[in-house]
Gaussian input, Z-matrix of N, CA and C with variables (Angstrom, degrees):
# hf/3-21g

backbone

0 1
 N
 C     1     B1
 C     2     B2     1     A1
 N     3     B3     2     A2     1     D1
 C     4     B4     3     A3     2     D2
 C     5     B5     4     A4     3     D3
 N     6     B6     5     A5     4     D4
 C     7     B7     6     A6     5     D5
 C     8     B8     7     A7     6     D6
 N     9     B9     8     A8     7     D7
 C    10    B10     9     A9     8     D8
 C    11    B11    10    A10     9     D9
 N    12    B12    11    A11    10    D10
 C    13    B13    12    A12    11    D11
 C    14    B14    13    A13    12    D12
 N    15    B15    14    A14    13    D13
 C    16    B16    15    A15    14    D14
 C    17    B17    16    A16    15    D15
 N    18    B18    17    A17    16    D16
 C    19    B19    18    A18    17    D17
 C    20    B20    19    A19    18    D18
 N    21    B21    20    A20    19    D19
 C    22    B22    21    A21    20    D20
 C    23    B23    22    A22    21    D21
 N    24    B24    23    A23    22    D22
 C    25    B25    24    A24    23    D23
 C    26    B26    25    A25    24    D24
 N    27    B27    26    A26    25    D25
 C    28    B28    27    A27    26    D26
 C    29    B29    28    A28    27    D27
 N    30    B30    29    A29    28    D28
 C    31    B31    30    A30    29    D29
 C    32    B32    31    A31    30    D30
 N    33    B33    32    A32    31    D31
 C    34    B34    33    A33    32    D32
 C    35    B35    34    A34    33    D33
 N    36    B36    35    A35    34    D34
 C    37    B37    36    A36    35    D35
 C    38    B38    37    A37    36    D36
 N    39    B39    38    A38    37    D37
 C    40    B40    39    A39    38    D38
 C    41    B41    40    A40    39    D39
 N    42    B42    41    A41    40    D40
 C    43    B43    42    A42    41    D41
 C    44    B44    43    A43    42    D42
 N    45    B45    44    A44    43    D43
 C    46    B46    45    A45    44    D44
 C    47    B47    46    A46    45    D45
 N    48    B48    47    A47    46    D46
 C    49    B49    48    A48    47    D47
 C    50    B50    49    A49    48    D48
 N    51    B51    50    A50    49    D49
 C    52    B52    51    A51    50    D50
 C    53    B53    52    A52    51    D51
 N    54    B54    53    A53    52    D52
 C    55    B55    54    A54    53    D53
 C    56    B56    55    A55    54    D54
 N    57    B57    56    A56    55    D55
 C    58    B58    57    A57    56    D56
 C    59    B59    58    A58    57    D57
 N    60    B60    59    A59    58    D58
 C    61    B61    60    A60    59    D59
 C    62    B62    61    A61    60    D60
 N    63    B63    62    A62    61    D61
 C    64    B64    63    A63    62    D62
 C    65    B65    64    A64    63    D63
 N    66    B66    65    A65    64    D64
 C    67    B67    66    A66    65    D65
 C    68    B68    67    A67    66    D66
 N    69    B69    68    A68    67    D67
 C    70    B70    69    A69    68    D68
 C    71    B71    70    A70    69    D69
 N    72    B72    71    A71    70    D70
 C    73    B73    72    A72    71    D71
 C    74    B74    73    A73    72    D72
 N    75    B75    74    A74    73    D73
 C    76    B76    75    A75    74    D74
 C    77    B77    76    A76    75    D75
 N    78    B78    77    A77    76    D76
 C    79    B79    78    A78    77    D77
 C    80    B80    79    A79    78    D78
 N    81    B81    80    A80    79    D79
 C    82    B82    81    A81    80    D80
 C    83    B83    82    A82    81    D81
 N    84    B84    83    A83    82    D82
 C    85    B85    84    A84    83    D83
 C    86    B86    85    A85    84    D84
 N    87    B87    86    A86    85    D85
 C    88    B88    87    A87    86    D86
 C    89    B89    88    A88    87    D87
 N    90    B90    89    A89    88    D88
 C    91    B91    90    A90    89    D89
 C    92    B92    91    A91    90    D90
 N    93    B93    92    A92    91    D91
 C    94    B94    93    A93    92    D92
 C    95    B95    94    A94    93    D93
 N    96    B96    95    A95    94    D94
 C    97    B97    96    A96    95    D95
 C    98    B98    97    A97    96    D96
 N    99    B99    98    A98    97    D97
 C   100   B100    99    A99    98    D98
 C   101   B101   100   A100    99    D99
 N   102   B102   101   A101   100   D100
 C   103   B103   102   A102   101   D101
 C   104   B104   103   A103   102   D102
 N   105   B105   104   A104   103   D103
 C   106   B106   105   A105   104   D104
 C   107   B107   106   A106   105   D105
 N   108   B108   107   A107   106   D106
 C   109   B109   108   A108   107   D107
 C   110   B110   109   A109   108   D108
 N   111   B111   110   A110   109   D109
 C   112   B112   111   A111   110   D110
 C   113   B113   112   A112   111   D111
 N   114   B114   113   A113   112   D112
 C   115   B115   114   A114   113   D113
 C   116   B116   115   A115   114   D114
 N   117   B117   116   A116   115   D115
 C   118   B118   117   A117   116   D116
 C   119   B119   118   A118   117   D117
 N   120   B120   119   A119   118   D118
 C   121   B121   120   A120   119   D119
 C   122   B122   121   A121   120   D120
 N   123   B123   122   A122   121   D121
 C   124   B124   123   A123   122   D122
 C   125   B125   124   A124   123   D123
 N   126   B126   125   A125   124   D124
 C   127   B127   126   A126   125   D125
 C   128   B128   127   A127   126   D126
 N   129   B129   128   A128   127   D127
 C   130   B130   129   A129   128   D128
 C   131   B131   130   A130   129   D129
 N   132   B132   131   A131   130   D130
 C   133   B133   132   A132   131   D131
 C   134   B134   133   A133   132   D132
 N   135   B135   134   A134   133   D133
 C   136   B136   135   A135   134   D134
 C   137   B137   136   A136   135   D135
 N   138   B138   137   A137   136   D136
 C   139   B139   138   A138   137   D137
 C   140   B140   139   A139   138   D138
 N   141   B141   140   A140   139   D139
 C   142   B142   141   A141   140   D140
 C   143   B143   142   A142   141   D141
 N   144   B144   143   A143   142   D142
 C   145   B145   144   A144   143   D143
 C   146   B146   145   A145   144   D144
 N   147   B147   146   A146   145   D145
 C   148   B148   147   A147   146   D146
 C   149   B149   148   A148   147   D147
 N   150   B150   149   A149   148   D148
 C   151   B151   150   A150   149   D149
 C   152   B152   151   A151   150   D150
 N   153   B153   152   A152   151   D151
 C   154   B154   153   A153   152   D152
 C   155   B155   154   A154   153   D153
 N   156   B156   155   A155   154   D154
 C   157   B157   156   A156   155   D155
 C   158   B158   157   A157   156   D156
 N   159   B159   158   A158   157   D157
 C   160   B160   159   A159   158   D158
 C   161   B161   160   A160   159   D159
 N   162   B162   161   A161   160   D160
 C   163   B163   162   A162   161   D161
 C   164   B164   163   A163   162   D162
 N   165   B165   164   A164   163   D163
 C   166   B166   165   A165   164   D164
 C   167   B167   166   A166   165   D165
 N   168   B168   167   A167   166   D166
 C   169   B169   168   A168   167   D167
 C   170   B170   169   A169   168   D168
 N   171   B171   170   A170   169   D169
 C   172   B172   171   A171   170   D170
 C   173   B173   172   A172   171   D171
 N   174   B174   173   A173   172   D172
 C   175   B175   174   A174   173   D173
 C   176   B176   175   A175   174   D174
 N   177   B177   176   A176   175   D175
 C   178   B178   177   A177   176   D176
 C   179   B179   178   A178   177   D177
 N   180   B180   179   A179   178   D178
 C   181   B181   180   A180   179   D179
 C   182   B182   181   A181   180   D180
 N   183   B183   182   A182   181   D181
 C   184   B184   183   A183   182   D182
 C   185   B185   184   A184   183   D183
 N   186   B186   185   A185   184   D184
 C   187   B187   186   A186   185   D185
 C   188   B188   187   A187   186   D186
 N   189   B189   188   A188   187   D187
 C   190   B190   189   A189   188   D188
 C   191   B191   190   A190   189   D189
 N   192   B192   191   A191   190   D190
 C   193   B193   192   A192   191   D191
 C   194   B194   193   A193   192   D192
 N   195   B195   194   A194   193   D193
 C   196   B196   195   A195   194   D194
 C   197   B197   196   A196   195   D195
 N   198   B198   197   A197   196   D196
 C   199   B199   198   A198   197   D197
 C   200   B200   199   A199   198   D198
 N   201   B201   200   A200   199   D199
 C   202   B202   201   A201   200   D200
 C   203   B203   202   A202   201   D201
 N   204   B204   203   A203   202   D202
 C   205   B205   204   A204   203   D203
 C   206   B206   205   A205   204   D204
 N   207   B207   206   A206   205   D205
 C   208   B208   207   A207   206   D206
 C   209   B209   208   A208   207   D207
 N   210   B210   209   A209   208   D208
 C   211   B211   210   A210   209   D209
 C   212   B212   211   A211   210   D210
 N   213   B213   212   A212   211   D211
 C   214   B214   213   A213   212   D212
 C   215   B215   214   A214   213   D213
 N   216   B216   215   A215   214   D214
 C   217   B217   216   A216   215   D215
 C   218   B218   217   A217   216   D216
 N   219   B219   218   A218   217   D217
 C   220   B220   219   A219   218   D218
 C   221   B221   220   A220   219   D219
 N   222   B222   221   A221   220   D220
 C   223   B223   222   A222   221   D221
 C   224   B224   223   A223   222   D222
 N   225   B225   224   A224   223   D223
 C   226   B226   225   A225   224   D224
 C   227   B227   226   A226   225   D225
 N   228   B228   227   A227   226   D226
 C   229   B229   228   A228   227   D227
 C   230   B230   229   A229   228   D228
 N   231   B231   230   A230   229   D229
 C   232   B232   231   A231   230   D230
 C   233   B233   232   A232   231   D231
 N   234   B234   233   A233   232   D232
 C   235   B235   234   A234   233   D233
 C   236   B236   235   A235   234   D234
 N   237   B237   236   A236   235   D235
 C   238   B238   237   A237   236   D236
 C   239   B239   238   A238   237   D237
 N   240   B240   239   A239   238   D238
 C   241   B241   240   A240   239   D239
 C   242   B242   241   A241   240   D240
 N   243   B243   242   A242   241   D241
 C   244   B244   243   A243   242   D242
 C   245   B245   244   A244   243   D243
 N   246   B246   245   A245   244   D244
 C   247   B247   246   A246   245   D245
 C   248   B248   247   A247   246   D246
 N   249   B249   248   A248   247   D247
 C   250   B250   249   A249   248   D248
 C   251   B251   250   A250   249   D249
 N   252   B252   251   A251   250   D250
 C   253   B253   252   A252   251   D251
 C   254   B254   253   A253   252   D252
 N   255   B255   254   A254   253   D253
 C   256   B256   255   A255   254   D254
 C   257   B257   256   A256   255   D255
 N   258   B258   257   A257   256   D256
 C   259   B259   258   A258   257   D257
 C   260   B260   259   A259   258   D258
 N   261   B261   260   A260   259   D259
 C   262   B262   261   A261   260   D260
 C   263   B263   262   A262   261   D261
 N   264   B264   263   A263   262   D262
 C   265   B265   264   A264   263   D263
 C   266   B266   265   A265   264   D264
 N   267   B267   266   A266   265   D265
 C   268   B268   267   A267   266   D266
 C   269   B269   268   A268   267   D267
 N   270   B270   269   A269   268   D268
 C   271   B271   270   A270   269   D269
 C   272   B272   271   A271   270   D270
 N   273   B273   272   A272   271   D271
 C   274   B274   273   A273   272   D272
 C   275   B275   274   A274   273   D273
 N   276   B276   275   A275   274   D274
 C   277   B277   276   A276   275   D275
 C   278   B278   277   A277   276   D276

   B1=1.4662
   B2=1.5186
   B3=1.0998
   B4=1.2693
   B5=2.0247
   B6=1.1268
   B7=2.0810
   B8=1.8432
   B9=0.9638
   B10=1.6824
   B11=1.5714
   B12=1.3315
   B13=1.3045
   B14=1.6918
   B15=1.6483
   B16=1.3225
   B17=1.5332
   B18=1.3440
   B19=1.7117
   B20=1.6212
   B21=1.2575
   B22=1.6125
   B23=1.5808
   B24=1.2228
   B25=1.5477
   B26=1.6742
   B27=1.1869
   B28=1.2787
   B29=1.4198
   B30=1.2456
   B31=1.5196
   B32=1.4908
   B33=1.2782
   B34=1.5179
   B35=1.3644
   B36=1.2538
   B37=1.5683
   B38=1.3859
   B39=1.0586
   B40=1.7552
   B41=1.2655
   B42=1.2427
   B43=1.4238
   B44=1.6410
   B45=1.2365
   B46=1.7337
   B47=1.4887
   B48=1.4626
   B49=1.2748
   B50=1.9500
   B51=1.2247
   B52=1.8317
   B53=1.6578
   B54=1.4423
   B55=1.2024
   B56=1.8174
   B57=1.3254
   B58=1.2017
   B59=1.1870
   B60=1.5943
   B61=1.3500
   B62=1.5739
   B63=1.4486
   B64=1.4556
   B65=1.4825
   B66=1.8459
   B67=1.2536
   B68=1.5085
   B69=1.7046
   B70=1.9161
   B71=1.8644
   B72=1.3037
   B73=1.7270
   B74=1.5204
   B75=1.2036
   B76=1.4821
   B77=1.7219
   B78=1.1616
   B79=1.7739
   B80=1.7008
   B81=1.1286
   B82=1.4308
   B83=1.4993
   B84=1.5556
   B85=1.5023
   B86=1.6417
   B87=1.1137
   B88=1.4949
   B89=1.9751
   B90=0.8576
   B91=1.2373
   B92=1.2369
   B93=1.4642
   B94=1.3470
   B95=1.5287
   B96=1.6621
   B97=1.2497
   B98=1.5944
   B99=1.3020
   B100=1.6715
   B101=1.7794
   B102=1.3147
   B103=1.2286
   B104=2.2774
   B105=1.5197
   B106=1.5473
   B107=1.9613
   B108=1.0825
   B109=1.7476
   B110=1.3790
   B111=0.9702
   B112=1.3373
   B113=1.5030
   B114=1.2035
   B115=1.5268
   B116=1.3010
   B117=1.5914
   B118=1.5935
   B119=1.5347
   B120=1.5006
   B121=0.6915
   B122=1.7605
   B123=1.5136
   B124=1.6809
   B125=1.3978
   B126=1.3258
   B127=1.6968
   B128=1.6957
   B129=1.4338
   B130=1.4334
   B131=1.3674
   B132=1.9348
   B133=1.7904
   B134=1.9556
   B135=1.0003
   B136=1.8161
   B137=1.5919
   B138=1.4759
   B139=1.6188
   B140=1.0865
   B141=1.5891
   B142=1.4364
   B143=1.9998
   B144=1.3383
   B145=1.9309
   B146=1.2354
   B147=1.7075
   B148=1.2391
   B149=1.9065
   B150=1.1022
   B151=1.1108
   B152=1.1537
   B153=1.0909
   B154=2.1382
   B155=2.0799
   B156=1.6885
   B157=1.1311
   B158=1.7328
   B159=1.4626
   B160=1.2655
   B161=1.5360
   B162=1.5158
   B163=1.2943
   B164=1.7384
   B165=1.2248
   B166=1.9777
   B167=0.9644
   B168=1.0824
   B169=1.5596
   B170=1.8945
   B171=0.8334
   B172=1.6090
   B173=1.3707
   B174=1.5748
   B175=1.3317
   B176=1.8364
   B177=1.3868
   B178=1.2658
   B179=1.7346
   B180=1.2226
   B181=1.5883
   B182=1.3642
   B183=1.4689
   B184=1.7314
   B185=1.4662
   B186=1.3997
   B187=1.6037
   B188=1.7938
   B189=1.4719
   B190=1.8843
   B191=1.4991
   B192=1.0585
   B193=1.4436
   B194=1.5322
   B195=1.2690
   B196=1.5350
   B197=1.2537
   B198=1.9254
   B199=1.3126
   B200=1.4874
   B201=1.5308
   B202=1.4497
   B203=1.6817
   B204=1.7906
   B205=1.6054
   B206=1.9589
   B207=1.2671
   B208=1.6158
   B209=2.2154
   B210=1.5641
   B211=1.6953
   B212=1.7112
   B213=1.0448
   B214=1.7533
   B215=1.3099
   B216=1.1987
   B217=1.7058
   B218=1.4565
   B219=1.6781
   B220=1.2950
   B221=1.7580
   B222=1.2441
   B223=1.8587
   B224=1.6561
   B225=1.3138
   B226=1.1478
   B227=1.5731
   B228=1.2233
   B229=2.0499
   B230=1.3906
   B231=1.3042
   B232=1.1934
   B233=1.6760
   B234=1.3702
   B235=1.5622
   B236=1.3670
   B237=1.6494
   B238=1.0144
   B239=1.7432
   B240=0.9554
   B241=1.6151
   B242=1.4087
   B243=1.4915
   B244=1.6377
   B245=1.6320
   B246=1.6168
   B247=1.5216
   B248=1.4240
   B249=1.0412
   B250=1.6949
   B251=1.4329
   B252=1.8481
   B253=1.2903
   B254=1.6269
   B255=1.3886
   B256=1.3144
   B257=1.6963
   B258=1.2039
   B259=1.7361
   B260=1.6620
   B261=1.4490
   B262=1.3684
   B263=1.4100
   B264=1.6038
   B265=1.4772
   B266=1.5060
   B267=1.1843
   B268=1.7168
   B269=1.9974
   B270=1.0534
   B271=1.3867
   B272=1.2614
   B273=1.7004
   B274=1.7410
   B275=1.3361
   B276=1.7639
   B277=0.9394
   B278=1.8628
   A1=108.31
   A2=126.72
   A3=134.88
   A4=119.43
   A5=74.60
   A6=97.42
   A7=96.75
   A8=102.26
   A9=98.20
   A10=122.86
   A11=112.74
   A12=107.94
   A13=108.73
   A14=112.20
   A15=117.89
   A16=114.32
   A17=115.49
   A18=104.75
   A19=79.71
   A20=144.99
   A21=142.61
   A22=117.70
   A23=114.65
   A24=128.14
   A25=108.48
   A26=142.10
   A27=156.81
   A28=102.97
   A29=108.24
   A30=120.00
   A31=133.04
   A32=107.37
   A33=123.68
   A34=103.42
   A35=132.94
   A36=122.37
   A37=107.81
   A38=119.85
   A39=110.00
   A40=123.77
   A41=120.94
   A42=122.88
   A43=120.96
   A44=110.94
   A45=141.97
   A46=92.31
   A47=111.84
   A48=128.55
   A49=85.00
   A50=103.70
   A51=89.08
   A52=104.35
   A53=131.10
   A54=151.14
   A55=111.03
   A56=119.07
   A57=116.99
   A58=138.45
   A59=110.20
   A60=136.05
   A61=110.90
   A62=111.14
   A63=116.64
   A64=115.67
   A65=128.35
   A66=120.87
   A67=124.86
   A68=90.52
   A69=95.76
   A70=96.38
   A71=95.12
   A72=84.53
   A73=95.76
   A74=115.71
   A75=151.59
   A76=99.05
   A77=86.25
   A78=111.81
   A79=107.43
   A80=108.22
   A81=115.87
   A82=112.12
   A83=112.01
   A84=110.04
   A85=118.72
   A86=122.85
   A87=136.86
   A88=97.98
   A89=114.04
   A90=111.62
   A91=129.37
   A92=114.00
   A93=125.17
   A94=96.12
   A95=140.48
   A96=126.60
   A97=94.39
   A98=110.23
   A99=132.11
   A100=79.86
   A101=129.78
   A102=121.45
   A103=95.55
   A104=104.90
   A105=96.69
   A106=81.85
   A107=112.69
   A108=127.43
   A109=99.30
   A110=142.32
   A111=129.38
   A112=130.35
   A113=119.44
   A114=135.75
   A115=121.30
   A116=108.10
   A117=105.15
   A118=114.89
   A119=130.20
   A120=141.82
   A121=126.31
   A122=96.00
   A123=107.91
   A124=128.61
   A125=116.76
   A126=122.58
   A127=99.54
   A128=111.40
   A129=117.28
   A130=127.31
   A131=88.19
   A132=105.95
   A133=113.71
   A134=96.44
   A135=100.22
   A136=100.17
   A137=111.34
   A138=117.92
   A139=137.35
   A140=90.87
   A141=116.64
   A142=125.33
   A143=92.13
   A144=98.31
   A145=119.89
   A146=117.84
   A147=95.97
   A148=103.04
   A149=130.68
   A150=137.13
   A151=103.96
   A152=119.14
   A153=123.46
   A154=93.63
   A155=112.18
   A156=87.35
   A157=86.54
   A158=151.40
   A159=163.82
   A160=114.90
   A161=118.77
   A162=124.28
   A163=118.60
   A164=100.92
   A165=130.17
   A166=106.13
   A167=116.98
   A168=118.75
   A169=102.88
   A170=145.07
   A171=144.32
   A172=111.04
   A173=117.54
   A174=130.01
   A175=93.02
   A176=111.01
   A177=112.41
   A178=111.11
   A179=116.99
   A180=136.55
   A181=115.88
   A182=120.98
   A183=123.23
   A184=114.22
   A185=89.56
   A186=96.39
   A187=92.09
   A188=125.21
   A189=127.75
   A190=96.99
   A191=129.54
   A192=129.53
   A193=132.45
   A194=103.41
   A195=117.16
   A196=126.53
   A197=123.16
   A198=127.36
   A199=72.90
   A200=104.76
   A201=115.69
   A202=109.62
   A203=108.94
   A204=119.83
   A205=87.39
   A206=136.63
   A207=121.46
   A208=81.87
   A209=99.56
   A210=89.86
   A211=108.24
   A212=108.98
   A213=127.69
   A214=73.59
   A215=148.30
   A216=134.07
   A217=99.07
   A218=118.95
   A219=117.48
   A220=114.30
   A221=91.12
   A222=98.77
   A223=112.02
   A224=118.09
   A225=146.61
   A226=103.13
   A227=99.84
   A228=99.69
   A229=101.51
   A230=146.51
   A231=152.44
   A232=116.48
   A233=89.60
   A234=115.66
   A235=117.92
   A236=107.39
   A237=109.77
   A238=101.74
   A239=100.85
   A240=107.26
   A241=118.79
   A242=101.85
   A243=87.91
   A244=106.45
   A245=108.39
   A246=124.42
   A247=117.63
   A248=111.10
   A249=107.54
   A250=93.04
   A251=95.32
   A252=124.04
   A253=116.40
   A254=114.33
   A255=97.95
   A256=128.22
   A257=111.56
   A258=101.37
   A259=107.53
   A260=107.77
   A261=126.52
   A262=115.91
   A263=126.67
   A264=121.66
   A265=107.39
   A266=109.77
   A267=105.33
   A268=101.27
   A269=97.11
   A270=107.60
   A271=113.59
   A272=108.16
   A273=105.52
   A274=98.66
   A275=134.69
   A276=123.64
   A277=131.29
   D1=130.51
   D2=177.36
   D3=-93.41
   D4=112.29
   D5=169.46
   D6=-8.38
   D7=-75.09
   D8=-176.70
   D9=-55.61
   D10=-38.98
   D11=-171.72
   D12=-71.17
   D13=-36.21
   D14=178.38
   D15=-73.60
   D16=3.97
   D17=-173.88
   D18=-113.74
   D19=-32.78
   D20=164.76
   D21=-8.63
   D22=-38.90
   D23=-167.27
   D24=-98.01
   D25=126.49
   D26=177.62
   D27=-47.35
   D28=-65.81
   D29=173.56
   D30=-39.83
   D31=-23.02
   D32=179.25
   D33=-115.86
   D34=-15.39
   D35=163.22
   D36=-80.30
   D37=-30.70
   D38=164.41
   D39=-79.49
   D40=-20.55
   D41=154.29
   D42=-46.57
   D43=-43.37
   D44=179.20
   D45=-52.16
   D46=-72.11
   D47=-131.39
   D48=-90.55
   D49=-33.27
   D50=-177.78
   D51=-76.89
   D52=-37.13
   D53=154.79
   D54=-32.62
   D55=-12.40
   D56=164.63
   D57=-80.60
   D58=-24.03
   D59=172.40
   D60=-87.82
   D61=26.88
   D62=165.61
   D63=88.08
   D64=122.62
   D65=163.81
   D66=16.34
   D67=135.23
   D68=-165.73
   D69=-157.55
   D70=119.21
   D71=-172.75
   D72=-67.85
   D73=178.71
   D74=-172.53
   D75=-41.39
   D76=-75.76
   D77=-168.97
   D78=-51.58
   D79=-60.49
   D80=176.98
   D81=-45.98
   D82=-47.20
   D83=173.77
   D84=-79.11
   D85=-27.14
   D86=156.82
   D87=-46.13
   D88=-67.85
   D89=173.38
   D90=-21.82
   D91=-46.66
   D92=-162.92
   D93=-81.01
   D94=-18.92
   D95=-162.67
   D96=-120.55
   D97=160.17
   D98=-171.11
   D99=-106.26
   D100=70.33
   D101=168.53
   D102=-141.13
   D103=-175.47
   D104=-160.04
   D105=-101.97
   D106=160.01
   D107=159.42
   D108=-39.95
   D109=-89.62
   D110=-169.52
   D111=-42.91
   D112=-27.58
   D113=157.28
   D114=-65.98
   D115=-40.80
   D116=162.11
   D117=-66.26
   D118=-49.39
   D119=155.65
   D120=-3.31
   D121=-84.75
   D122=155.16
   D123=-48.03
   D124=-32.50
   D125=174.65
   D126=-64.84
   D127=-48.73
   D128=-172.48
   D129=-40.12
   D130=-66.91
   D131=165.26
   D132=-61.22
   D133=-22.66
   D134=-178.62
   D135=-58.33
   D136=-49.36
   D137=177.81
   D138=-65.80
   D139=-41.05
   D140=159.98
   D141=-44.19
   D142=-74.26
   D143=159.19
   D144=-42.31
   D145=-39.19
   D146=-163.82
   D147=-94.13
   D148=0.82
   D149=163.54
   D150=102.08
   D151=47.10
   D152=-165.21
   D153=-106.52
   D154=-40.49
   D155=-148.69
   D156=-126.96
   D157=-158.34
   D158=142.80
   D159=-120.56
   D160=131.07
   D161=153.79
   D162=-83.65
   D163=171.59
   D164=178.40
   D165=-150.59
   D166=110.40
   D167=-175.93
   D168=-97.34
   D169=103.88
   D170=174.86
   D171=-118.32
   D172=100.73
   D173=173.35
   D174=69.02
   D175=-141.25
   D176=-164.18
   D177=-81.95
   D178=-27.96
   D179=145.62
   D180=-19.73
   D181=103.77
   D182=149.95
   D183=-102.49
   D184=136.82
   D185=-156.03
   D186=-110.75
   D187=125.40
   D188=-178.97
   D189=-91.69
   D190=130.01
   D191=121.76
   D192=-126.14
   D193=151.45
   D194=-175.64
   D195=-60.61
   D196=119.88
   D197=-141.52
   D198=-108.55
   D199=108.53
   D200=-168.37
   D201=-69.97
   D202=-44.94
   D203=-159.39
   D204=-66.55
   D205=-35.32
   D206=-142.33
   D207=-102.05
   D208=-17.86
   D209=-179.97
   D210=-71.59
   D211=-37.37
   D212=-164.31
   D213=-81.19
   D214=-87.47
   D215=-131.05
   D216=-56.66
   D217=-48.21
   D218=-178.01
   D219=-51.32
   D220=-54.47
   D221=173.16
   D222=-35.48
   D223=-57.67
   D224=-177.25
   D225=-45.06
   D226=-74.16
   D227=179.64
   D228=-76.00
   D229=21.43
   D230=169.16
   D231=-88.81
   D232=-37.61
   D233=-179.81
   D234=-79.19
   D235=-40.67
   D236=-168.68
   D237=-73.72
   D238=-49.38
   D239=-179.65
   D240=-49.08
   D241=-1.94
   D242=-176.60
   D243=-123.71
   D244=-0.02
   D245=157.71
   D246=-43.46
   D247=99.79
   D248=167.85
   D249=-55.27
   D250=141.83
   D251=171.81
   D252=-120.30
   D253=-169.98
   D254=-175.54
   D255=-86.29
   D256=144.35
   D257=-155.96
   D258=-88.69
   D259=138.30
   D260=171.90
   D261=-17.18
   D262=99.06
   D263=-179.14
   D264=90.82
   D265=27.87
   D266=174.34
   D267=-106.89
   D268=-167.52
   D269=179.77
   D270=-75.13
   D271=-39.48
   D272=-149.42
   D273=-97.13
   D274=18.51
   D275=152.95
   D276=-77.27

């Protein structure tokens, strides 16, 4: 799964963005959406593949936190892409 396609969905950028304020088991973040367990579920592993988030599994408990270095790199070429560069027929090409 690719970084972009998994941040595409609303549902998983708030996952991100609540995931910033530090580790959150499963349920607690399931909580936050009017969606079914299995849908959270799939958003999870969606993040999971694409290297956005980490599990802990302890007893029946999955524990999310935010895989900070692959969130920032994305941020990073996010930024860059939105840097004006130099325009078609100018000098500084």
């Amino acid at each position: 799964m690719d970084v972009f396609d998994a941040l595409a969905h609303p549902v998983r950028r708030e996952v991100l963005r609540l995931l910033k304020g530090g580790p959150m088991t499963a349920g607690d973040l399931a909580a936050q959406f009017d969606v079914s367990k299995p849908t959270m579920s799939r958003h999870f592993a969606t993040l999971k593949e694409a290297g956005l988030i980490q599990a802990e599994k302890s007893g029946q408990t999955i524990r999310y936190r935010l895989n900070i270095s692959v969130a920032e790199e994305a941020a990073v070429l996010v930024m860059g892409l939105l840097r004006p560069g130099p325009r078609k027929g100018s000098a500084d090409q």
